[in-house]
C-alpha positions in Angstrom: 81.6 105.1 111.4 80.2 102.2 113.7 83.4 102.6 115.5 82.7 106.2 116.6 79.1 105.3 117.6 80.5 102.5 119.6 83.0 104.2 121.4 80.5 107.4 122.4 77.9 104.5 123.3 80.9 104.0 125.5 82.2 106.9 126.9 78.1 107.6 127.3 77.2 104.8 129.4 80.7 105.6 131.4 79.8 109.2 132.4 76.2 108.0 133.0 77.9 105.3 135.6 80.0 108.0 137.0 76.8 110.3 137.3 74.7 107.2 139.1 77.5 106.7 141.8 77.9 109.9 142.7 74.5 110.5 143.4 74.2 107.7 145.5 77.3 108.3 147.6 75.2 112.0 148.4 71.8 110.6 149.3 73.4 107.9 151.1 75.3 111.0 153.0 72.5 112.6 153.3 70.7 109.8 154.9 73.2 109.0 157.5 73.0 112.4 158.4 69.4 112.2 158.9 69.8 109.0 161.1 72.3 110.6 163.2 70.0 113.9 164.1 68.2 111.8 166.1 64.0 111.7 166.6 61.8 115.0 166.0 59.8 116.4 169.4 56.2 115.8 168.3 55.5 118.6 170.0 57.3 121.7 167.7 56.2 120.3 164.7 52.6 121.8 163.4 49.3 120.6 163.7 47.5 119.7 160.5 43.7 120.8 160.1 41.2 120.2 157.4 40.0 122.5 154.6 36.5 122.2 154.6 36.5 124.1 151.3 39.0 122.7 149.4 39.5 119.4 151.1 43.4 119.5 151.7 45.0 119.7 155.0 46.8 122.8 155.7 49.0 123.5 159.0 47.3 125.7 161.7 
C-alpha cells in the first residue's frame, strides 16, 4: 500500500512539473511578444480623473 502512495506522490509531483513548465514557456511567450510591440503613444491611451464620490479613478 505505501508503494502505491509513493508512486502517485510520483506521478503527482511529475504532472505538476509538466504543468509549471508549460506555463512558463506561455507567459515567457507572452512577454516577448509584449517586448517586441514596441512603446504605447501616451496620447491614445485615456485620461484618468477622480471620483469625488467614491474616491476611485475612473477613465474620462
Amino acid at each position: 500500500m505505501p508503494l502505491v502512495l509513493i508512486a502517485a506522490g510520483i506521478l503527482g509531483g511529475a504532472a505538476l512539473v509538466r504543468f509549471a513548465i508549460r506555463e512558463g514557456k506561455r507567459i515567457n511567450r507572452e512577454l516577448d511578444d509584449a517586448r517586441k510591440a514596441g512603446p504605447v503613444e501616451q496620447d491614445s491611451l485615456p485620461k484618468l480623473r477622480r471620483d469625488p464620490a467614491t474616491g476611485t479613478y475612473r477613465p474620462g
